[in-house]
C-alpha positions as CSV (number, residue, x, y, z in Angstrom):
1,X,0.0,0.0,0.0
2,X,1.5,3.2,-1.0
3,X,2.5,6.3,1.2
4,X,0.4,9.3,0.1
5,X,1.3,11.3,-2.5
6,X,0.9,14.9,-1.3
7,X,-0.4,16.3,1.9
8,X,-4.6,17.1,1.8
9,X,-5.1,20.5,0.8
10,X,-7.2,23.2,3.2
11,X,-10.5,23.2,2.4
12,X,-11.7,26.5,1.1
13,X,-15.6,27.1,0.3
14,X,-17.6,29.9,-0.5
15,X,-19.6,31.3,2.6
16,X,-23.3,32.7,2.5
17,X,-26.0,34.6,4.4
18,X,-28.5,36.9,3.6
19,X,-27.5,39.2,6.7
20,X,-26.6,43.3,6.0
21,X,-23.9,43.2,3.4
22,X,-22.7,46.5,5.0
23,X,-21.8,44.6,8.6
24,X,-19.4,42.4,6.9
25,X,-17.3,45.2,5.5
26,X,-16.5,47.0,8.8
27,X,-12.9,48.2,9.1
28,X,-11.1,46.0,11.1
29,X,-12.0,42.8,9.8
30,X,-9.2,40.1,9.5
31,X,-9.2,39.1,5.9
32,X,-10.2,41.7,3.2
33,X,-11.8,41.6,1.4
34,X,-14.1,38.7,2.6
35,X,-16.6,37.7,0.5
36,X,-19.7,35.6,2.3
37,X,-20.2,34.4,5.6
38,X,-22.0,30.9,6.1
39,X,-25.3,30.4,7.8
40,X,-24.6,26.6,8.7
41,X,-23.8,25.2,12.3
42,X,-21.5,22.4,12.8
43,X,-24.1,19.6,14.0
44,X,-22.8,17.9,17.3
45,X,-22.1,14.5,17.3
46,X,-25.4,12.6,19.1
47,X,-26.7,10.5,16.0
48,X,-30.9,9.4,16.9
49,X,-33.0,7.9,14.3
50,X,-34.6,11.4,13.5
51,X,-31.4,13.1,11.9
52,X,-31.2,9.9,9.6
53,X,-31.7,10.3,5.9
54,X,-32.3,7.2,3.9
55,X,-31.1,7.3,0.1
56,X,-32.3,4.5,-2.0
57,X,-31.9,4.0,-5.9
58,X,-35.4,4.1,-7.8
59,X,-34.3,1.8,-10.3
60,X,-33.1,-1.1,-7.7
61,X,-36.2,-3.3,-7.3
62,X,-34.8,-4.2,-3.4
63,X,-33.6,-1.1,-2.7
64,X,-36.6,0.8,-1.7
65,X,-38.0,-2.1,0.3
66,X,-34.9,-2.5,2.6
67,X,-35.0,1.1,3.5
68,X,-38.4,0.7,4.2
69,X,-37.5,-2.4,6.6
70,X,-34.7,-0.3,8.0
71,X,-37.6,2.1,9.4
72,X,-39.6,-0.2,10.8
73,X,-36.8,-1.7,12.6
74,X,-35.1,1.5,13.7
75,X,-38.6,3.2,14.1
76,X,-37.3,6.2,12.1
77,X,-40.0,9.2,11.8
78,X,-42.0,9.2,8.3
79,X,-40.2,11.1,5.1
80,X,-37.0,9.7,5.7
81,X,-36.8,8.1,2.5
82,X,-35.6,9.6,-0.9
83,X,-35.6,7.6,-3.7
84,X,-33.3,8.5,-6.9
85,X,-33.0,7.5,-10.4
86,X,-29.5,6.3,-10.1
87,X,-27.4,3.9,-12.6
88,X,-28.0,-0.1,-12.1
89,X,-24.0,0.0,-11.8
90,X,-21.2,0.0,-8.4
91,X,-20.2,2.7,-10.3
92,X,-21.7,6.4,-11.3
93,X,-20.3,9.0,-13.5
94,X,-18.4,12.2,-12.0
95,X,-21.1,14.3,-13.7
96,X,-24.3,12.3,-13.0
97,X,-23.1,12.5,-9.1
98,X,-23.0,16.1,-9.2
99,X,-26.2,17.1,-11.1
100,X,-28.5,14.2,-10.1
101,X,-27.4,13.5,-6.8
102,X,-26.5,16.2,-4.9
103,X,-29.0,18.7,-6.2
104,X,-31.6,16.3,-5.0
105,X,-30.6,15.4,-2.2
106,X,-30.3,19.2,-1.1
107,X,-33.3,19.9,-2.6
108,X,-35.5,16.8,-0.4
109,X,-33.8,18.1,3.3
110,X,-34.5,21.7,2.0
111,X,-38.3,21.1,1.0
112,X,-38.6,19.0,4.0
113,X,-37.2,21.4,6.3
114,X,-34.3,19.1,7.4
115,X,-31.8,20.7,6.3
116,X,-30.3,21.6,9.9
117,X,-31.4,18.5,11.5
118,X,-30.0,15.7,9.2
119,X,-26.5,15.0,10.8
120,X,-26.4,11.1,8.6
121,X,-27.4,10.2,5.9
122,X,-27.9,6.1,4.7
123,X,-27.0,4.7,1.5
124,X,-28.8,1.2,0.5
125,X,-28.3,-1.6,-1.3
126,X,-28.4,-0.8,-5.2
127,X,-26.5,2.9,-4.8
128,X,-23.4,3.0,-6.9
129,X,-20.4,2.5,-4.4
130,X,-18.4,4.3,-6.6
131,X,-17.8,7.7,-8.3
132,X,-15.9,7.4,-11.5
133,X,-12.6,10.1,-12.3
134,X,-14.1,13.7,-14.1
135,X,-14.1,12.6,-17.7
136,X,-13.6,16.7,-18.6
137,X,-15.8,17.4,-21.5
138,X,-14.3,19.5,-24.6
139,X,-16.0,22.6,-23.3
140,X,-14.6,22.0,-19.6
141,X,-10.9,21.5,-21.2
142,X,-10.9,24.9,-22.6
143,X,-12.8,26.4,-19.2
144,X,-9.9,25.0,-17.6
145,X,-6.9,26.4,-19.6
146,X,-8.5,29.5,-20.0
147,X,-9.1,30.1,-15.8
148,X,-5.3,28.5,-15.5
149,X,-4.3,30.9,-17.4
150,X,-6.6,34.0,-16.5
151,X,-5.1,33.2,-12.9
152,X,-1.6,33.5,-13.6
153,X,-2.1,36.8,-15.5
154,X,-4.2,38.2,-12.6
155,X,-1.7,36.9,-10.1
156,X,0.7,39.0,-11.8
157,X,-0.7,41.6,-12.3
158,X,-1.9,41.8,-8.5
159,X,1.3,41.2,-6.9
160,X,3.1,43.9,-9.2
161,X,0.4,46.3,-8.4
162,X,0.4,45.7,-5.1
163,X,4.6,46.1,-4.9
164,X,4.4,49.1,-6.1
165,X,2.1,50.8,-3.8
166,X,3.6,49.1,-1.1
167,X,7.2,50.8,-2.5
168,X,5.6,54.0,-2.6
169,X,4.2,53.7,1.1
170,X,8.0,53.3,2.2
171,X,9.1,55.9,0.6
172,X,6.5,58.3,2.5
173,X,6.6,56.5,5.5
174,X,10.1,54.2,6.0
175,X,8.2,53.0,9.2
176,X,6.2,50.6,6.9
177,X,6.9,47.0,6.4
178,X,5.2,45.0,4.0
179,X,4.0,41.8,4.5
180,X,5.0,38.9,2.0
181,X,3.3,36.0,0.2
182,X,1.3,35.7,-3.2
183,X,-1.7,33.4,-2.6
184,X,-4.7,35.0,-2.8
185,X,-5.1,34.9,1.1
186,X,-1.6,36.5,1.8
187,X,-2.4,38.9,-1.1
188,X,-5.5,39.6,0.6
189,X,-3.5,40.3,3.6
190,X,-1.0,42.5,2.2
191,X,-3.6,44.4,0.8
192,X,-5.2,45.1,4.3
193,X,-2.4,46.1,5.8
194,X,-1.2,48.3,3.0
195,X,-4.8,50.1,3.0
196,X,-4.5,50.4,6.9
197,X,-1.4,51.9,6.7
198,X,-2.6,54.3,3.9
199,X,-5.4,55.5,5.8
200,X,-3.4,55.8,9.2
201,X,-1.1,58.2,7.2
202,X,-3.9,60.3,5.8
203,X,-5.2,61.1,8.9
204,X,-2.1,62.1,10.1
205,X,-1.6,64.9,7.6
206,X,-2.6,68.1,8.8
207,X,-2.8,70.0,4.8
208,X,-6.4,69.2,3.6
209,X,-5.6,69.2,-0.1
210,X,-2.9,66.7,0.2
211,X,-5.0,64.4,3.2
212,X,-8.3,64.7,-0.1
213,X,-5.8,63.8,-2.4
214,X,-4.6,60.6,-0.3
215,X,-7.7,59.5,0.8
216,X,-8.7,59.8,-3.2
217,X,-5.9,57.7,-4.1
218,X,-6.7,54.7,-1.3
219,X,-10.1,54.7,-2.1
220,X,-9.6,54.3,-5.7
221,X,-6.9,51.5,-4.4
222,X,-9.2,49.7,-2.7
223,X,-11.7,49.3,-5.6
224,X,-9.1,48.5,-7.8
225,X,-8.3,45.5,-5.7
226,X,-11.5,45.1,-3.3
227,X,-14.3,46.4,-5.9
228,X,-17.4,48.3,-4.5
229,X,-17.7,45.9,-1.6
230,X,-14.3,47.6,-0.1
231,X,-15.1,51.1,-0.5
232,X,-18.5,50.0,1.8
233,X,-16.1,48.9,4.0
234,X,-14.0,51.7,3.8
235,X,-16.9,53.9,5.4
236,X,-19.3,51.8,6.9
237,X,-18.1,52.4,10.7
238,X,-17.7,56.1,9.7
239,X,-20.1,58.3,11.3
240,X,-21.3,61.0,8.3
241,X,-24.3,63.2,8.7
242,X,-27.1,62.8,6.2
243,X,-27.0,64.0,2.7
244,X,-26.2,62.7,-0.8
245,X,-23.1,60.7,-0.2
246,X,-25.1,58.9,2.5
247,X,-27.4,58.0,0.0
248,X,-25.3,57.0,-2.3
249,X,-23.7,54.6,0.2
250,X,-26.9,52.9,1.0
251,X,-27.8,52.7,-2.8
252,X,-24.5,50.7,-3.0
253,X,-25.1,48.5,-0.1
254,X,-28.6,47.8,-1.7
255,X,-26.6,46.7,-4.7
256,X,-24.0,44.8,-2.9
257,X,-27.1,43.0,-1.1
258,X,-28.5,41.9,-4.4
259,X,-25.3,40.7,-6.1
260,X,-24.1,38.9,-2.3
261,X,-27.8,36.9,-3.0
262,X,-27.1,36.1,-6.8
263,X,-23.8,34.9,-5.7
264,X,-25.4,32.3,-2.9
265,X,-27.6,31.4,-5.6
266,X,-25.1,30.4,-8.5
267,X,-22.5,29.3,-6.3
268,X,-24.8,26.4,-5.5
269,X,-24.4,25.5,-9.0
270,X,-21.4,24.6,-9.7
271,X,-22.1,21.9,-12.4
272,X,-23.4,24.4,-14.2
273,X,-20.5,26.6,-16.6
274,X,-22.5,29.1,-17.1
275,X,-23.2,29.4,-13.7
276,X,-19.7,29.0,-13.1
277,X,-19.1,32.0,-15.4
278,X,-21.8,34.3,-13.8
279,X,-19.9,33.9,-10.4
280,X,-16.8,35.1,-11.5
281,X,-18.6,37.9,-13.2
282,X,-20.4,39.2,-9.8
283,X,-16.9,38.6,-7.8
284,X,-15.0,40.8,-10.5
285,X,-17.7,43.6,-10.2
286,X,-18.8,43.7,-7.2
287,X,-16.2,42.0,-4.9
288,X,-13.0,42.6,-6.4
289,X,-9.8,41.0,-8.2
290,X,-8.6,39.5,-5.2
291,X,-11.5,37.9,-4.2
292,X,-11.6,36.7,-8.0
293,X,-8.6,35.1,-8.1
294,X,-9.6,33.5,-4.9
295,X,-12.5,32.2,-6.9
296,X,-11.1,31.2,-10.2
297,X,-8.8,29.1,-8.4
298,X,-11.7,27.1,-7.0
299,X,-13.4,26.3,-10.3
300,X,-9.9,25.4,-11.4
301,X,-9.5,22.7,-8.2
302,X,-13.4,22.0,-9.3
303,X,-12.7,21.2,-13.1
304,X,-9.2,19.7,-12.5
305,X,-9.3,15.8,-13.1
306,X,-6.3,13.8,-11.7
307,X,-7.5,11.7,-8.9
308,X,-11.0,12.5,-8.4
309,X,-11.9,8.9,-8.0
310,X,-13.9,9.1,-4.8
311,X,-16.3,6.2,-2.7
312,X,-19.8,7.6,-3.0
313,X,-20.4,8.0,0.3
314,X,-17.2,9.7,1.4
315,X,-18.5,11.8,-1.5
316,X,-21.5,12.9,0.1
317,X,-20.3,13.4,3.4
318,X,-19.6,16.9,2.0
319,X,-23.1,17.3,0.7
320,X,-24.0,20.8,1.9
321,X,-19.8,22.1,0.8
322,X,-20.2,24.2,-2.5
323,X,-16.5,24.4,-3.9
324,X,-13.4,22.5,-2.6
325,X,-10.5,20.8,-4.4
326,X,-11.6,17.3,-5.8
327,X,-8.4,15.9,-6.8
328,X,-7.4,13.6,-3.6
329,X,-8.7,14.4,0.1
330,X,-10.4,16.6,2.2
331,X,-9.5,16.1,6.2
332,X,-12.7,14.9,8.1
333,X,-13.8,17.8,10.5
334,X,-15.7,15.6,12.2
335,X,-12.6,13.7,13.3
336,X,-11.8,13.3,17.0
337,X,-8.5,15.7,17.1
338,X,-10.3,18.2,14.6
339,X,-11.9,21.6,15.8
340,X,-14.1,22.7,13.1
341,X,-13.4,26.1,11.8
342,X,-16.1,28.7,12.7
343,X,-18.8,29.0,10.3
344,X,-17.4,25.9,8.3
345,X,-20.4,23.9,6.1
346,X,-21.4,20.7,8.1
347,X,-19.5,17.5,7.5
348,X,-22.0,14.8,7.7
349,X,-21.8,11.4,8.5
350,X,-22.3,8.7,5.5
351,X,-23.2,4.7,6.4
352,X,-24.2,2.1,3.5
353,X,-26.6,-0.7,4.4
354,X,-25.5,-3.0,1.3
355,X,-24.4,-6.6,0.9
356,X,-23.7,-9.3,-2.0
357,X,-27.9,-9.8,-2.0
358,X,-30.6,-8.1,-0.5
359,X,-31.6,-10.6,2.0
360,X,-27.4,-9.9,4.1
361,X,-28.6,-6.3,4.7
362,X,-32.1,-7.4,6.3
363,X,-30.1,-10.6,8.4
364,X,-27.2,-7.8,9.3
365,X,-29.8,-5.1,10.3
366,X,-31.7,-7.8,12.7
367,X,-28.2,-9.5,14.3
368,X,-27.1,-5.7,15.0
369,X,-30.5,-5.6,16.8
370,X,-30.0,-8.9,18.4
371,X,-26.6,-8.0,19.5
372,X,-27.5,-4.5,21.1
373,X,-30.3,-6.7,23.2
374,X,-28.2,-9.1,24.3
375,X,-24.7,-8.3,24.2
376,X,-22.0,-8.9,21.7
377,X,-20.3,-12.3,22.4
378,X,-17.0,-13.6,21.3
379,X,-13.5,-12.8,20.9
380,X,-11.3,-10.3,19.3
381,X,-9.1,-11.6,17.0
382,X,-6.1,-8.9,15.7
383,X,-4.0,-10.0,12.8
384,X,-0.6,-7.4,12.9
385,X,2.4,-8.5,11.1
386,X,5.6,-7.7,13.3
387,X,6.6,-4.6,11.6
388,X,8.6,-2.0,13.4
389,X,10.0,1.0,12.9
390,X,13.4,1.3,12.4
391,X,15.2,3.6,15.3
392,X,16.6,6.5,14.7
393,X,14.4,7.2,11.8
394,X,11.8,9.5,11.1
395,X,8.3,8.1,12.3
396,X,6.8,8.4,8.9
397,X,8.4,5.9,7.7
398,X,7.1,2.7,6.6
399,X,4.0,1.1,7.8
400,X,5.3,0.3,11.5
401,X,2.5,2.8,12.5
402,X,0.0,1.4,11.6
403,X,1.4,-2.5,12.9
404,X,2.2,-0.7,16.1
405,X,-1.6,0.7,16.7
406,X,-2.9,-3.0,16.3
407,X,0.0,-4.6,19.3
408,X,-1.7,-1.2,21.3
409,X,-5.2,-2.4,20.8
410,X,-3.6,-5.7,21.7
411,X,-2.4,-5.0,24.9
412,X,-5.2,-2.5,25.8
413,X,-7.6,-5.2,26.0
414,X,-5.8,-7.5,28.0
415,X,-4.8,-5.4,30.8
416,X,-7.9,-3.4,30.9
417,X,-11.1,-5.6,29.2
418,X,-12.3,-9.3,30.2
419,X,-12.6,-9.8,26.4
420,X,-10.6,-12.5,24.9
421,X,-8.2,-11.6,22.8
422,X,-6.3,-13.2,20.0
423,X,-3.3,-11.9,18.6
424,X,-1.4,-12.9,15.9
425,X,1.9,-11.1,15.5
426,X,4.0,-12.7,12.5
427,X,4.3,-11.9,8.8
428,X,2.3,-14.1,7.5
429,X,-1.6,-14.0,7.4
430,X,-3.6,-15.8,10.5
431,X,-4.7,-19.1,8.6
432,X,-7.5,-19.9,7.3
433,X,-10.2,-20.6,9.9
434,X,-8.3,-20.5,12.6
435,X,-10.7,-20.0,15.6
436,X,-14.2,-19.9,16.2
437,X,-16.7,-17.3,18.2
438,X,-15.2,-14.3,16.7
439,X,-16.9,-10.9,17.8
440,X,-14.6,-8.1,16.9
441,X,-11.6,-8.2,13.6
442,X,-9.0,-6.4,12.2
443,X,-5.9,-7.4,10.3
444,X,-3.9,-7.0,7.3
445,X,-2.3,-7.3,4.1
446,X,-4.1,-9.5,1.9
447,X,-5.0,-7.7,-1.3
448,X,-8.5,-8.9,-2.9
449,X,-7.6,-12.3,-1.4
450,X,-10.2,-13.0,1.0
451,X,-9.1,-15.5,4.1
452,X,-11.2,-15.9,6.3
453,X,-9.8,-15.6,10.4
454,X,-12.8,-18.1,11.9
455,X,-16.5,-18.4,12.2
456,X,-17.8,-14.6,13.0
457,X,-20.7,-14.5,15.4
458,X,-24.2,-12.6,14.3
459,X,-23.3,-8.9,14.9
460,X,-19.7,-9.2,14.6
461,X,-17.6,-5.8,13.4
462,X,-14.0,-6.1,11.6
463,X,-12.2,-5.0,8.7
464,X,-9.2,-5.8,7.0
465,X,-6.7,-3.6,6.3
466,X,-6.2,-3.7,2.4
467,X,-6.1,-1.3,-0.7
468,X,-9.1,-2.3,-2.6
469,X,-11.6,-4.5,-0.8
470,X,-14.9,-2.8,-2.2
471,X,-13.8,-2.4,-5.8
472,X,-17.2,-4.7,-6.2
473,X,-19.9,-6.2,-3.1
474,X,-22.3,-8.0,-6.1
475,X,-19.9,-9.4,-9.1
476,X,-20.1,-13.2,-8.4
477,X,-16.0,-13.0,-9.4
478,X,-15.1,-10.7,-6.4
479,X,-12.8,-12.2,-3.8
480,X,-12.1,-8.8,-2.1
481,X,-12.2,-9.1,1.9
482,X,-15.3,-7.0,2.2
483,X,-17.4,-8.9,0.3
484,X,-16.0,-11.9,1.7
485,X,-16.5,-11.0,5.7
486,X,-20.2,-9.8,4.5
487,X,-20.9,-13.2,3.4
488,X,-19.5,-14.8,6.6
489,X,-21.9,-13.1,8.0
490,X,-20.4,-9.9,9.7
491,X,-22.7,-7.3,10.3
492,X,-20.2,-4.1,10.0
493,X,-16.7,-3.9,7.9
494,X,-15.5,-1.1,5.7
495,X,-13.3,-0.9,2.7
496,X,-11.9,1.3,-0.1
497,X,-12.9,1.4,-4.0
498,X,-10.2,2.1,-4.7
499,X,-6.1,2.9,-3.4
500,X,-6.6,5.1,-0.6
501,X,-3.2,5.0,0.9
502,X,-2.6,3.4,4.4
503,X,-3.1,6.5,6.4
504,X,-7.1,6.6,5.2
505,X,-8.1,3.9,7.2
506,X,-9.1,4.4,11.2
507,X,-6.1,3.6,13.2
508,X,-7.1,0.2,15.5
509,X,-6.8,1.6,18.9
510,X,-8.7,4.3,17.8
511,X,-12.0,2.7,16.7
512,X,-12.1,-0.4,18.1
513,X,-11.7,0.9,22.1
514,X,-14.2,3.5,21.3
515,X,-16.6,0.8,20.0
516,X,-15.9,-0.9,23.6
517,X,-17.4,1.9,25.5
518,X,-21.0,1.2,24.6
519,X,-21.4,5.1,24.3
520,X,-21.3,5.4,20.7
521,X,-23.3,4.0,17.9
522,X,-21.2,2.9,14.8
523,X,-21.4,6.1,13.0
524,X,-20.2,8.3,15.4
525,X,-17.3,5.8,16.0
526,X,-16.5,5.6,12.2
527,X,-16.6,9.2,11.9
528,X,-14.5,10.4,15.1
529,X,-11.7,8.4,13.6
530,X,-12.0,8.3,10.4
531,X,-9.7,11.1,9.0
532,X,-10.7,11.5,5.5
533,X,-13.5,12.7,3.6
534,X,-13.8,13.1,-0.3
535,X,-11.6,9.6,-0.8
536,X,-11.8,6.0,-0.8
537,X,-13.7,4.1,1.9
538,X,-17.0,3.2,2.9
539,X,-18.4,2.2,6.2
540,X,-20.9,-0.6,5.6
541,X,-22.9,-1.4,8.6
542,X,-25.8,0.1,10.8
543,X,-25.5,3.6,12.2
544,X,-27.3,3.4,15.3
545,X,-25.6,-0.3,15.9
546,X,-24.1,0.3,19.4
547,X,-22.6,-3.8,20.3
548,X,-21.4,-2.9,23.6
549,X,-24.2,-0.6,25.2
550,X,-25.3,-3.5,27.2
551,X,-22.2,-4.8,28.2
552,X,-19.3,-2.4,27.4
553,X,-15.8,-4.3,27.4
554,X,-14.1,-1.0,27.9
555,X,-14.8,2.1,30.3
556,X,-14.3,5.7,28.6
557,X,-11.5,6.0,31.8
558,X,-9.5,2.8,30.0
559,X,-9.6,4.6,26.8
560,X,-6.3,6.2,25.4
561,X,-5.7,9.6,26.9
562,X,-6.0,11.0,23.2
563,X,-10.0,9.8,23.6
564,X,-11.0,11.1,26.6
565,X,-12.1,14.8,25.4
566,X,-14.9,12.8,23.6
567,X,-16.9,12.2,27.0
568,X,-15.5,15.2,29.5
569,X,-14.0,17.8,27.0
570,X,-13.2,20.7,29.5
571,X,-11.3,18.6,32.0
572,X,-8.9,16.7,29.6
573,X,-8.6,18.6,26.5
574,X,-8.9,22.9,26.2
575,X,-10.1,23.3,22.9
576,X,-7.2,24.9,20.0
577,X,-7.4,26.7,17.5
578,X,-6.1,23.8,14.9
579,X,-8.0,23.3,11.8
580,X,-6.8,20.7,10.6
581,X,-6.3,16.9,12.7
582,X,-2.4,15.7,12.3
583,X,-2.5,13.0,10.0
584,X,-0.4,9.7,11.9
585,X,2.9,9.5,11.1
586,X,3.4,6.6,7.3
């Protein structure tokens, strides 16, 4: 299994509201000039049946009917079903994901007013587990070259504009240093505190003519690099008594208001080119260069096509997130060591109810049930393959991490569970059926050559560590461990499409102790340590299935110190200002 390629890129996504356009222009705000500001929450993590959504495919005779089973079973409230038109295939195109899926699926929890209360949504048997790379279409090509290019022409011309002023500044004022960078965001920067610095000189200089004629020239700066939206800025904290440059400050704030709601609206669209194109348009007029390059850059991370293989439902975690970079990852902010940034679009947690046939995901659904009633049974059986790393090297290397965090799920359990552990610890594979009255699994590295440990018990959860294990669930040929485990009769495993690199999958002693608690249903523990979003894996299995609430093999106090904040946050972890989780050493 390969190390990753690059680090995941920071998420970056348009922000809305339909609040006074005029507060969000005050001077003094940290980033200038700031386009939007986003109405959404983060949703907390306490998953009940009512903030489950339930996504079927129309055209999958069984699909439908196990969803409708699922409700009855997990007594989920009524219109918690949407049913889609979606390809008899594991696999859906790039550009039928984006304009029939997630239009719809917005569309349903906005017409049903569930918008803020889904926090999970459910994909079923019959769903495509797959989305296929961005095929670019001849008209997306030349979209692409031409914003590619349009960027590097505006970046230029930006940062020469702005070195200029900034050399002029010195030259009046030799106090003034310049800040560096030229990203749109340091840009962005630098332009703020140029401006600031502009306007703290002006006041200072007593002649009126020359204070007009430098207050003139910042003004006409700003809008050469804010647009209207700074100049609203500029003055909107500025007491000024009433007359017609009042006037004409509120008819630009009216105007501002109407292009910040045609923005919300197109931006929402962004499978749409010429909606692509009317953005750009409305951030060039009425927003600024800056701000445009910031946004050409996101239709070029949109439209760019290397790696945007993705699992479906890592897909749609990110249903509600207009623009972010497709090629590779996104960082799950829903992760245990992540604090969300403020005002960041929901991340929301993604299950799959699926199996080879139809009848697996109603005999899973019932064991889960089963299970949760009268305790999960049997023994853990951990399948590492002595591999350490070296000393004196750096900690990324290799793959002794991820050995290491199965020997410290090992000896977790037996020094502070009753469970029964058994551990396997040399290079080669556990044999084939090795042991009986298995209840809990993880191993590796077996690619698409399914062993099998043991005989699993009904309700069992495991996966196997490996680099394509759902490439297929339903062709008869398929020898991948997912598959395989489902038709042993697990009730919960998980599994890339396709390579996701080793870091991508939950680290053992992560979310297998959690599981232990009993205070968790399977969702929340998949998505507290699952780091990735936008990628590879899927989580098959029930998300309310909690095997341990009735008899929990693990107290939150045994858990490792990393965990604790998940059940007492103020006395074990402060809250940071991080945005992003560190990524385990590889």
């Amino acid at each position: 299994m390969p190390s990753p390629a690059r680090p995941s890129p920071t998420p970056f996504v348009i922000r809305h509201s339909s609040f006074d356009i005029l507060s969000s222009f005050v001077i003094g705000h940290s980033s200038f000039p700031f386009l939007l500001l986003l109405t959404f929450s983060v949703p907390t993590i306490a998953l009940h049946p009512d903030q489950i959504l339930l996504l079927v495919n129309k055209n999958a005779p069984d699909s439908l009917p196990l969803a409708q089973f699922y409700v009855n079973a997990r007594r989920l409230p009524d219109n918690r079903i949407l049913s889609l038109p979606l390809p008899i295939s594991e696999e859906i195109s790039f550009n039928d994901y984006e304009q029939q899926v997630v239009p719809a699926v917005r569309q349903f929890l906005t017409d049903n007013q569930l918008d803020s209360k889904i926090t999970c949504i459910v994909t079923f048997f019959g769903v495509p587990l797959r989305i296929a790379p961005h095929a670019l279409t001849d008209p997306e090509r030349e979209e692409l070259s031409a914003l590619k290019t349009g960027r590097d022409r505006l970046s230029t011309d930006l940062i020469t504009e702005l070195s200029t002023l900034e050399k002029t500044l010195q030259q009046s004022d030799p106090t003034f240093k310049p800040q560096t960078g030229d990203d749109p965001n340091h840009l962005a920067s630098r332009a703020e505190s140029l401006f600031r610095a502009m306007a703290q000189r002006a006041t200072q200089t007593p002649d009126p003519k020359s204070r007009a004629d430098q207050v003139k020239s910042l003004v006409e700066s700003m809008r050469r690099f804010g647009g209207p939206a700074s100049i609203l800025r500029l003055f909107a904290n500025v007491p000024r008594p009433p007359g017609e440059e009042t006037e004409q400050l509120k008819g630009l704030a009216d105007q501002m208001q109407k292009m910040a709601a045609e923005v919300a609206a197109v931006q929402h669209l962004r499978h749409d080119p010429e909606a692509r194109i009317r953005m750009r348009k409305l951030i060039a007029d009425g927003f600024g260069r800056i701000e445009l390059l910031r946004v050409m850059q996101l239709h070029i991370d949109y439209l760019e096509p290397a790696d945007t293989t993705a699992a479906f439902d890592s897909e749609l975690a990110l249903l509600w997130w207009d623009y972010y970079p497709r090629s590779k990852w996104q960082l799950n902010l829903l992760h245990y060591r992540q604090n969300s940034p403020p005002n960041a679009p929901p991340t929301l947690m993604t299950m799959r109810l699926d199996a080879p046939q139809p009848g697996q995901v109603r005999d899973l659904i019932l064991a889960g049930l089963k299970a949760e009633r009268d305790g999960l049974k049997g023994k853990i059986v951990l399948d590492s393959r002595s591999i350490f790393s070296k000393p004196n090297t750096p900690a990324s290397g290799g793959y002794g991490w991820y050995d290491q965090s199965i020997r410290n799920l090992a000896d977790l359990l037996k020094t502070k569970s009753k469970i029964q552990v058994l551990h396997d610890d040399s290079p080669n594979l556990l044999p084939a059926n090795s042991t009986t009255d298995i209840a809990l699994y993880c191993g590796w590295y077996s690619l698409r050559n399914y062993i099998p440990p043991g005989r699993f018990n009904p309700g069992s959860v495991g996966f196997h560590v490996a680099s394509a294990e759902m490439v297929s669930l339903h062709s008869d040929n398929e020898r991948g461990w997912c598959r395989g485990l489902l038709n042993d009769n697990i009730a919960a495993t998980l599994g890339p499409v396709a390579e996701p690199y080793l870091h991508a999958f939950p680290l053992a002693d992560d979310f297998f102790p959690l599981l232990l608690t009993g205070k968790l249903p399977l969702a929340e523990v998949y998505w507290r340590t699952n780091i990735l979003t936008s990628w590879m894996i899927n989580m098959i299995g029930d998300p309310l299935y909690t095997p341990y609430q009735s008899n929990p093999a693990l107290k939150t106090t045994d858990l490792p110190p990393r965990l604790h904040h998940l059940f007492d946050p103020p006395a074990t972890q402060p809250a940071t200002q991080s945005t992003q989780p560190t990524l385990p050493p590889r």
